[in-house]
N, C-alpha and C positions, 0 to 999 in steps of 0.2 A: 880752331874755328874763329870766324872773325867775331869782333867784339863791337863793331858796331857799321852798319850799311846804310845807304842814301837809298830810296826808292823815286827812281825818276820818274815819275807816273802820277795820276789822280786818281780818285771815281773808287769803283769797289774793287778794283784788281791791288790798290796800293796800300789799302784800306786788309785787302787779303794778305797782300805780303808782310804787311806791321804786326797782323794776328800771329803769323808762323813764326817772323823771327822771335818775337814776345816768347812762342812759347819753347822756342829753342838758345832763350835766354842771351839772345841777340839787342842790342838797344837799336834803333830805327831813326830816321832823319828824313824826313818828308818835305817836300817842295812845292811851293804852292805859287802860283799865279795872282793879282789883285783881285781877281774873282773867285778866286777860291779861301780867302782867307779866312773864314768861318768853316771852311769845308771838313768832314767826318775824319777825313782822312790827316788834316794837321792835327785833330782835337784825340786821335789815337797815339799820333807818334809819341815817341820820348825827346823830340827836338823836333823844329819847324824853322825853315828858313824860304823869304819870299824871294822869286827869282822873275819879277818884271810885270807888265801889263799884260788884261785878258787872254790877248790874241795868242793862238799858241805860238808864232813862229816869233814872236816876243819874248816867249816863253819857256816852257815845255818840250821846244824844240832848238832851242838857243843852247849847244854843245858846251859853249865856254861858261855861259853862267852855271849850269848843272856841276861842271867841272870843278868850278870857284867855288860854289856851295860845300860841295866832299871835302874840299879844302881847307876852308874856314870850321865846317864840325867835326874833323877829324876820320870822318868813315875810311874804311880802308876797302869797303867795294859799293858798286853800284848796281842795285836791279832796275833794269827797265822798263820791268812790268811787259805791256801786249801795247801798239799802236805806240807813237809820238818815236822817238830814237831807237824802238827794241829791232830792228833790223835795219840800222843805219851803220854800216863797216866801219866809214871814217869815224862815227862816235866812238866804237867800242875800240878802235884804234888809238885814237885820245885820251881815255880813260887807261891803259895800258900805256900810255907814253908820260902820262900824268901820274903813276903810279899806282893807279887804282884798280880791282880784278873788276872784271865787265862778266856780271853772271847771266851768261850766254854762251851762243857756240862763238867759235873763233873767227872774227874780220872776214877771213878766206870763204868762211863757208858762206855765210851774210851775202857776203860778193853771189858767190857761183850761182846762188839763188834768185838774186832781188833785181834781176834779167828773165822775163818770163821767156824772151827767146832764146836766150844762152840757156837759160837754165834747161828746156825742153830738150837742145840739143845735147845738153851734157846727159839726161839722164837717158835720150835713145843710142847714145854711146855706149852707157852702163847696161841696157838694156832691156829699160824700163820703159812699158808701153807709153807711147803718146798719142795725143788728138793728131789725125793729118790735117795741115795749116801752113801758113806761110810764117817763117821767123825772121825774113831775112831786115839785113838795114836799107835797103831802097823804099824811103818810105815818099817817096810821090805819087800823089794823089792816080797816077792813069797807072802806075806799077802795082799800088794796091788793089785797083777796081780789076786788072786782069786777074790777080792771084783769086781776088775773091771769084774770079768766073770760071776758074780753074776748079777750084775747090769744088764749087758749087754750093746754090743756096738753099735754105738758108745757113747765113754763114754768123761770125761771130767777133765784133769786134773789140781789142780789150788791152788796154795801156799795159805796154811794156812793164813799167817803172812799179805798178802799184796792184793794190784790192782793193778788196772790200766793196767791188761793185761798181768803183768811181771811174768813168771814162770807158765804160759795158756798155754796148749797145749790141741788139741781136737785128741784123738785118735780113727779112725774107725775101725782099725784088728789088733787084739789081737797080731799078728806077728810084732806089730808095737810102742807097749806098752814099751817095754824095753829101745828103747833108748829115748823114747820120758821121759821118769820117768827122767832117764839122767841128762837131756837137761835143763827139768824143774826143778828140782831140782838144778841143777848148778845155774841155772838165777834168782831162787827166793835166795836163800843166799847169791847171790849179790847184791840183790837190797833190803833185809829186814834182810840180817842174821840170818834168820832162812827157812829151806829146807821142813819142813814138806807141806805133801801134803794131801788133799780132793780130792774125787774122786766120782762126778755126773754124773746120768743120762744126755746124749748131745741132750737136745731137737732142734729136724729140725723146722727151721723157723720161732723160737720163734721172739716176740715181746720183747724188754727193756724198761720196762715202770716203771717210779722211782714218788714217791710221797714226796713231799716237806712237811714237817714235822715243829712243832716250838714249843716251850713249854717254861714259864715261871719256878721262883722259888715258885708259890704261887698257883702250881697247874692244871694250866689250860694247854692244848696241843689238838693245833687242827691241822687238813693237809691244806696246800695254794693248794691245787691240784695237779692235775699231769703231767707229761712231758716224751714225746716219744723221747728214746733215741739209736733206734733202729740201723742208719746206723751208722758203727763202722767198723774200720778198724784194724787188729791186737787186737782184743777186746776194742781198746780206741774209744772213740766217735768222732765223725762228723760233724754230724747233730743232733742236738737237737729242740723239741719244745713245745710248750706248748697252749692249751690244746692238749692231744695224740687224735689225730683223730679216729672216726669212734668206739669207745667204746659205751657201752650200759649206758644209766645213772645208770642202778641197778650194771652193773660190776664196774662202778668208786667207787660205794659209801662203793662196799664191801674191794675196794684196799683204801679206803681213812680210814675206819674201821681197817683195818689189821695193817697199818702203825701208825695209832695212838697209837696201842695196843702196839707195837714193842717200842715205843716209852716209853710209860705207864710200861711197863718192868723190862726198865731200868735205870729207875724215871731221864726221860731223860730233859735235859735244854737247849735251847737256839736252832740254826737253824742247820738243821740235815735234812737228807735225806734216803729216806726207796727202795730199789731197786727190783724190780722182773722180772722175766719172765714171760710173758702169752705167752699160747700156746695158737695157733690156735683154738681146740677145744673151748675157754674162759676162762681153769682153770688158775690159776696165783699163781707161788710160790715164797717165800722170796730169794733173792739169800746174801744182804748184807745186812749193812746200814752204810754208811759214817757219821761218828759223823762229820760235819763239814760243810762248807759252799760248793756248788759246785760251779765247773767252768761256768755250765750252770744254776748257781741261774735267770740272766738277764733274761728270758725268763718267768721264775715268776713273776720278779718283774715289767715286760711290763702287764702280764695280770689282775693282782692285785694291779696293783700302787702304792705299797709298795718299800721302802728300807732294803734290807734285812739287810744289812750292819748297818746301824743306828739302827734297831732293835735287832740284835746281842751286841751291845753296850750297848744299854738300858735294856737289861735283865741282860746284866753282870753287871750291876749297880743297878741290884737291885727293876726294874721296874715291873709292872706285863702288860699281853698283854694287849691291850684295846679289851673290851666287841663288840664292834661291828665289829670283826674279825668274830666274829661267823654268819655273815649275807652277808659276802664277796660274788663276785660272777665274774663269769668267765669274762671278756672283751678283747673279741676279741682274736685275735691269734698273736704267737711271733714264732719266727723263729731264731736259733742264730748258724753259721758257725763259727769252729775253722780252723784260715787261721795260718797254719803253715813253717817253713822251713824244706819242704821235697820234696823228688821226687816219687810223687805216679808211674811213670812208671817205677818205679826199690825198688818196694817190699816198696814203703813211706821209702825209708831212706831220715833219716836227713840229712841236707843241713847246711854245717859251711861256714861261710863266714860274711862280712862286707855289712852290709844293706846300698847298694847306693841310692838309691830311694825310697822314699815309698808315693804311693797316696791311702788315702783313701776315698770313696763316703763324701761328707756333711751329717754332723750330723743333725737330724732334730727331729722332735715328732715323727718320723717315723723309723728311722736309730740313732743305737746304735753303737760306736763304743769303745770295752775297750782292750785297749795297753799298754803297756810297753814298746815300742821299736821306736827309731823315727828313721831317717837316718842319718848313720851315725854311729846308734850302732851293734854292734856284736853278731853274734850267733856263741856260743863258744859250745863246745863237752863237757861240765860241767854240763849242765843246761837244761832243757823240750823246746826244737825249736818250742815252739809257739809268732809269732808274732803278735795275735790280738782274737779276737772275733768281727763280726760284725753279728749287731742283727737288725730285722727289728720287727715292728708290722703291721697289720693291720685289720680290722674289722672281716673280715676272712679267711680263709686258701687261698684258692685261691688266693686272693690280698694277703696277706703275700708274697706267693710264686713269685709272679710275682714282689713285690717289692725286694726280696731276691735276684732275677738275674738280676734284672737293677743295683742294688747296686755290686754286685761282677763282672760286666763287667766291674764296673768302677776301681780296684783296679788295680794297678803298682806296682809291689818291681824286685829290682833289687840289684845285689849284691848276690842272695843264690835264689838257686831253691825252688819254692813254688806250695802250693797247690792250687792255686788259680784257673787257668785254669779247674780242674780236679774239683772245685764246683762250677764252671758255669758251664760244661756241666752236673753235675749230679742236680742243680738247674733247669737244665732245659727238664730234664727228663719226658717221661709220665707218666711213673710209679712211680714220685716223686709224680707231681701234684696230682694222682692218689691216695694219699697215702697208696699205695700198701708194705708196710715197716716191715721189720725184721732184725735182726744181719746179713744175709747172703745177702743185698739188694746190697752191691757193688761186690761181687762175680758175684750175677746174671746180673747182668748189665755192666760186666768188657767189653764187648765188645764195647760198646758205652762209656764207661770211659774214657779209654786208647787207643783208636782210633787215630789215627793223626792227628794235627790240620789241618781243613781244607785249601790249598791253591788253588787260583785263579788270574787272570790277575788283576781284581780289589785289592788285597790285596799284591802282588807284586809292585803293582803300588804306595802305599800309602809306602812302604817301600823304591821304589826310589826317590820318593817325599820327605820322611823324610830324606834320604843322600844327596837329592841336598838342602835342605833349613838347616841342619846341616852344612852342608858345606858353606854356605854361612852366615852363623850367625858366626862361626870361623873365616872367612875371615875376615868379617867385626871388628870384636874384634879385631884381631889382625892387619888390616891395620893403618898404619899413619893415622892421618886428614886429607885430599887432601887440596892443596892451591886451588883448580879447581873442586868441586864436578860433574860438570859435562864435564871433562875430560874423554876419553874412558881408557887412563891408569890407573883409579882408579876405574875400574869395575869391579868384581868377579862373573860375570856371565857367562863366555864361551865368553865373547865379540870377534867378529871378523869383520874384515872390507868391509863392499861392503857384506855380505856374511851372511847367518844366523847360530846364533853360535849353533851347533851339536858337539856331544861327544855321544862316549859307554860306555856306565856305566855297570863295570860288578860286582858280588857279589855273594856272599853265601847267600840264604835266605832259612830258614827251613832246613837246610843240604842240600841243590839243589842250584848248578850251576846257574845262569841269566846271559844273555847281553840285556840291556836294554839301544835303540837309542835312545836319547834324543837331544828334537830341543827345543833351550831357546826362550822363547814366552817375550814381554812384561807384558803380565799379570799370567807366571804362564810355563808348560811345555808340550811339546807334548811327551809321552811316545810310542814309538813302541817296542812290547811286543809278539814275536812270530808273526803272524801273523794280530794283532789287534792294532790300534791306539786309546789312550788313553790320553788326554785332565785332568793336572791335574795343582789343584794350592790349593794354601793355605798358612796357619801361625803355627809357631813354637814357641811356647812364651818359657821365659825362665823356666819355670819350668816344660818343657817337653811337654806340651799337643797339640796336634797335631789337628788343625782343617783343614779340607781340604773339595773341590767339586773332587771328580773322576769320571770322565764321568760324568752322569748324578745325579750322587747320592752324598751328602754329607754325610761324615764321621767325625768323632772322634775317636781317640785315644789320645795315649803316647809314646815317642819316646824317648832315651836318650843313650848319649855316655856311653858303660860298658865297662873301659879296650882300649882294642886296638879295640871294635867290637861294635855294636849299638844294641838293643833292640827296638822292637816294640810291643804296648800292643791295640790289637784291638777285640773289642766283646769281651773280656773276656779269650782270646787266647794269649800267649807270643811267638813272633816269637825272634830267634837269626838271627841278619844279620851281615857278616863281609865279609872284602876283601884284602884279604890275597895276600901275594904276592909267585906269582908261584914256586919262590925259594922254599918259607916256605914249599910250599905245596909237591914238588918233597923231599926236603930232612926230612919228616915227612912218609913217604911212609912204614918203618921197623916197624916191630913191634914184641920186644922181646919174646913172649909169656907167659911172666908172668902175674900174676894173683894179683892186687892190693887192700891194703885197699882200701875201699872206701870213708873212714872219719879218723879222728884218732880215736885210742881204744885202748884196751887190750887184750892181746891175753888171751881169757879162757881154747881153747880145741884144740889139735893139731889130727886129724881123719885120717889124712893116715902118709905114708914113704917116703922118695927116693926109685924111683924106683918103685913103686906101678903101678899098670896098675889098670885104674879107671875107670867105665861107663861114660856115660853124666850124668850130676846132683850130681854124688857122692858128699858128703860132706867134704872138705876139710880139712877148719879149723872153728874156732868160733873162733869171735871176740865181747866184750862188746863198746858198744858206744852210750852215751846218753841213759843208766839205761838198752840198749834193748840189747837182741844178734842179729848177724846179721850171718850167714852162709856165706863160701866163698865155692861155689862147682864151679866141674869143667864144662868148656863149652862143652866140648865134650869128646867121647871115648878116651884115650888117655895114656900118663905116667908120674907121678910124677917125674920129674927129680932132683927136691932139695926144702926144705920146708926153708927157709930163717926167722923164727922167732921162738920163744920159746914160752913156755905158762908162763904166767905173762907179757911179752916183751910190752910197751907201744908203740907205732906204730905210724907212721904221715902218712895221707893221703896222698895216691901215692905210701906209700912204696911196694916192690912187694917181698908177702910171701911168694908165690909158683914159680917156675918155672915149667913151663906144653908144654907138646908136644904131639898133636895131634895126631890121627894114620894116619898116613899115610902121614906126615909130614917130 
C-alpha cells in the first residue's frame, strides 16, 4: 500500500480523501493555493505545500507545480479528487511519466470520454442508448442552425469539452438559436478552452438518473446502483439520492447493464459514474460519464456501506474488487443536499463573503456531514461556493425525507447568503415526498420555493426576545464587577424605581418596520405586538442558539450578531433584523440609477450603447464570475445613459456598469 499521497484538490472532497487515507494509515500532502492557506483541508493534512496564486489556472490546474509538489514530499501517488485535473488525460499522463500512480482510470479512458461527441458515438457503437443530436465537427454557425431544424425544437445546446452545466443552453424557437450559440459558445471556452458544441434533442421532463460504476485492473466491473439526480438548478444538481425511486426492477437492471457496457468500452478502472436521461415514457439514453469520483458518491456509500474513497486507493494499488461485491444489495435510502453560498431568489448567484457562523445538525449513523469550510473561512470569486454536503439515511424514502428536513432546519451560516432556507422548504415539499422528480422540478414548484419567508406575531416575538437577551449578554460582558451585585445600579435590565421597567423596542425585521412595547418581567418579557400580548423568555448561550417559551409554545433557533445588524435562524427560515438609526435611513433615500455588479467578475460581453433605448429585460452586459455568466439586463423600459466598463475589465462587487434611466424618469 502506499505510504504517503498528494491530493490535488481543495474544499471537502480533499478534506474527504485526508480522513480515508488517515484511517488507512496513509500520510497525506495537501496543496493549497494563496487563498487557501488557512484552509481545513491543509490544517487536516500531515504536510501542506503552497502551489501559486488564487486563480486556479495558476494554481490547482497548473499540471507541473502539482507534479513538483509529489516531488519535493515524496508521495508516491496522486488523487485528484472531483473537478480541477480529475479528468485531465495529459495530467494523469504526467503523473505516470513522472513516476507517480494517478488514482484514476487510465489517460485512454479520460480521453474516450471528455468528447461528449466521440464519446456518444463510442458508446451507440457499444450499444448503449443515446439522445438523437448532432455530434458532428462542422461547427458553423448555418451547419449548426440546420441540424438544430433537423432535430427539431426545442433543442439542446452543450460544450463539447466540459459540464457542470457551463456553456448549456436549452433553446425552444429557432428565432432564438443564434444568440444563444453566442452565449454558449463564449462561456464554454471560458471555462474548458475549447467552444465546440453538440446539439440534442430537449427532452420535457426527463428524469437524471446516473449509475455508479467501479472496475478493477484484473477485470472485473460491476454497477453499486443508481441515484436520482433529478432536481438541478442551471443544469448543476441539488438533490441527489440514492436508490432513484419509483423505477421498475427490469428498468434498473437494463441501466445497470448499459453502464457496465459503457464502462467495458473503455477498459475502464477504478470509481466512475455512467449518467442518462429517462423519459417518462421509460426509454433511457447515455448522456455522459464522469471518469471520476462524484460529488454525490455519499449517497452510495450510505446504501452499500462501502468507502468509495478507500476503494479508489486500493485499486490504484493494485488491488482487485473483492468477489462478494457481486451479492451487494440495496439498504435503505440516502438522501444528500448541496448547501451552497448562493442567493436562489436572484437567479442562485453566488454569494462572496466571510463565513461568520456556521452550525451544523450532529453527526450521527443517521446525518452525514462533508465540509471544507468552518467559520471564519472565506468564499472567494476563485473557487465552486459550496459550503457542505449534508447527507441523511434512513430505512426508507419517507424517513429519509423527514430526517432530511429536521436536519436542514437545524442549519445557521452567516456571513454570505445561502441556500439553505430554499432546501427546507423544497425538503418539505409534496411533491418532493411524493417523489414526483425531473430536471424541471424547481421551475414547477418556483412558486412555493421562492415565496416569502413566512412572518407572524410569534416569530417577531422570538426576534425581540433575541435583541433583548443580546443586549444583555453585551451589557453583562462589558460591565465592571459590582462591589454590590445586588445593587439596582448594576442592573441591565430597563431597571426603574417604584415603577415597572417598559421600553419600545423598534426594528427592521424581514424588510418590515416593528414597534414592539416591552415590560421587563422577573422571569422573562411581556411583548405587546400590534394588538396582541405576548409572554416570552428564554436563553441565549454563547454559541448563538436561541431556546425560548413564546406564549404557549417552545421554540428553537439561532441568533447572532452579523455586522451592525442580527440574524435569526428559525424552522429552517433566515430572517435579517436591524435598527438602524433614522438619520441612516433618511439620508439612504437616493438612488443613482445604476445598474451594479452583483459579485466581482470579468466583463465578457458588452450588448448595448450609450444612448440605446432598451425594453424591460434587454440584456445588457455579461459578466463571468465563479466559472458561470451572469446577465446584467435592464429593469425596465428605459435608456442606456453610459456603459462604465470594458470587455475584459475585472470589476468588484458594487461597481456600477451601467448608468440607466427609466422612461418616464
Amino acid at each position: 500500500m502506499f505510504s504517503k499521497i498528494l491530493i490535488a484538490n481543495r474544499g471537502e472532497i480533499a478534506c474527504r480523501i485526508i480522513r480515508t487515507a488517515a484511517k488507512m494509515g496513509i500520510r497525506t500532502v495537501a496543496v493549497y493555493s494563496d487563498a487557501d492557506r488557512n484552509a481545513m483541508h491543509v490544517a487536516l493534512a500531515d504536510e501542506a505545500i503552497g502551489i501559486g496564486p488564487a486563480p486556479a489556472r495558476a494554481s490547482y490546474l497548473d499540471a507541473e507545480k502539482i507534479i513538483a509538489a509529489a516531488k519535493t514530499t515524496g508521495a508516491e501517488a496522486i488523487h485528484p479528487g472531483y473537478g480541477f485535473l480529475s479528468e485531465n488525460a495529459a495530467f494523469a499522463e504526467a503523473c505516470a511519466a513522472a513516476g507517480f500512480v494517478f488514482i484514476g482510470p487510465p489517460p485512454q479512458a479520460i480521453r474516450a470520454m471528455g468528447g461528449k461527441s466521440e464519446a456518444k458515438a463510442l458508446m451507440a457503437k457499444a450499444g448503449v442508448p443515446v439522445v438523437p443530436g448532432y455530434h458532428g465537427d462542422e461547427q458553423a454557425e448555418k451547419r449548426l442552425a440546420s441540424e438544430a431544424d433537423k432535430i427539431g425544437y426545442p433543442v439542446l445546446l452543450k460544450a463539447s469539452a466540459g459540464g457542470g452545466g457551463k456553456g448549456m443552453r436549452v433553446v425552444r424557437q429557432k428565432s432564438g438559436f443564434a444568440a444563444e450559440l453566442v452565449g454558449a459558445k463564449r462561456e464554454a471556452l471560458a471555462a474548458f478552452g475549447n467552444d465546440r458544441m453538440l446539439i440534442e434533442k430537449y427532452l420535457e421532463r426527463p428524469r437524471h438518473v446516473e449509475v455508479q460504476v467501479f472496475a478493477d485492473g484484473h477485470g472485473t466491473c460491476v454497477s453499486l446502483f443508481e441515484r436520482d439526480c433529478s432536481i438541478q438548478r442551471r443544469h448543476q444538481k441539488v438533490i441527489e439520492e440514492a436508490p432513484a425511486p419509483g423505477l421498475p426492477d427490469g428498468l434498473r437492471q437494463r441501466m445497470y447493464e448499459a453502464a457496465v457496457a459503457a464502462a467495458r468500452a473503455i477498459d475502464y478502472r477504478g470509481a466512475g459514474t455512467v449518467e442518462f436521461l429517462l423519459d417518462p415514457s421509460g426509454d433511457f439514453y447515455f448522456m455522459e460519464m464522469n471518469t471520476r469520483l462524484q460529488v454525490e458518491h455519499p449517497v452510495t456509500e450510505y446504501i452499500t456501506g462501502l468507502d468509495l474513497v478507500e476503494w479508489q486507493i486500493r485499486v490504484a494499488n493494485g488491488e482487485a474488487l473483492p468477489e462478494d461485491w457481486a451479492d451487494l444489495r440495496i439498504n435503505g435510502h440516502a438522501i444528500e443536499a448541496r448547501i451552497y453560498a448562493e442567493d436562489p431568489a436572484h437567479d442562485f448567484l453566488p454569494s462572496i463573503g466571510t463565513v461568520s457562523h456556521l452550525v451544523f445538525p450532529d453527526e450521527s449513523p443517521h446525518i452525514r456531514i462533508d465540509s471544507g469550510i468552518r467559520a471564519g473561512d472565506a468564499i472567494t470569486v476563485h473557487y465552486d461556493p459550496m459550503i457542505a454536503k449534508l447527507i441523511v439515511w434512513d430505512t426508507d424514502r419517507p424517513s429519509a425525507v423527514r430526517r432530511l428536513r429536521l436536519a436542514l432546519e437545524k442549519l445557521a451560516i452567516c456571513g454570505v447568503t445561502s441556500n439553505a432556507a430554499f432546501l427546507t422548504r423544497l425538503a418539505g415539499l409534496d411533491a418532493f415526498a411524493a417523489a414526483d422528480l425531473d430536471t424541471g422540478f424547481i421551475t414547477r414548484n418556483e412558486a412555493a420555493l421562492f415565496a416569502s419567508a413566512a412572518t407572524d406575531e410569534n416569530r417577531i416575538a422570538m426576534a425581540a426576545l433575541g435583541l433583548l437577551l443580546s443586549r444583555r449578554k453585551t451589557g453583562n460582558i462589558h460591565s465592571r464587577p459590582p462591589a454590590d451585585p445586588h445593587s439596582p445600579w448594576n442592573t441591565t435590565n430597563a431597571f426603574r424605581l417604584n415603577a415597572p421597567a417598559r421600553e419600545n423596542l423598534h426594528f427592521i425585521f424581514d424588510h418590515q418596520p416593528h414597534e414592539v412595547r416591552v415590560s421587563h418581567e422577573a422571569d422573562g418579557f411581556s411583548l405587546e405586538i400590534g394588538a396582541r400580548t405576548i409572554r416570552a423568555c428564554g436563553k441565549l448561550s454563547d454559541d448563538g442558539e436561541l431556546q425560548a417559551t413564546v406564549g404557549d409554545g417552545k421554540r428553537q433557533g439561532h441568533f447572532f450578531a452579523e455586522g451592525n445588524s442580527h440574524a435569526l435562524f428559525l424552522g429552517g427560515e433566515h430572517y435579517r433584523i436591524s435598527q438602524p438609526d433614522p438619520v441612516d435611513i433618511a439620508d439612504s433615500s437616493t438612488h443613482t440609477g445604476g445598474l451594479e455588479a452583483p459579485m466581482p467578475g470579468v466583463i465578457r460581453a458588452l450588448l448595448s450603447e450609450n444612448g440605446a433605448a432598451v425594453e424591460a429585460g434587454a440584456a445588457l452586459v455579461v459578466m463571468e464570475a465563479m466559472k458561470m455568466e451572469h446577465t446584467i439586463r435592464a429593469p425596465a423600459k428605459g435608456i442606456v445613459t453610459a456603459i462604465n466598463c470594458a470587455e475584459g475589465d475585472m470589476v468588484a462587487a458594487g461597481a456600477v456598469l451601467v448608468d440607466f434611466e427609466p422612461e418616464g424618469a
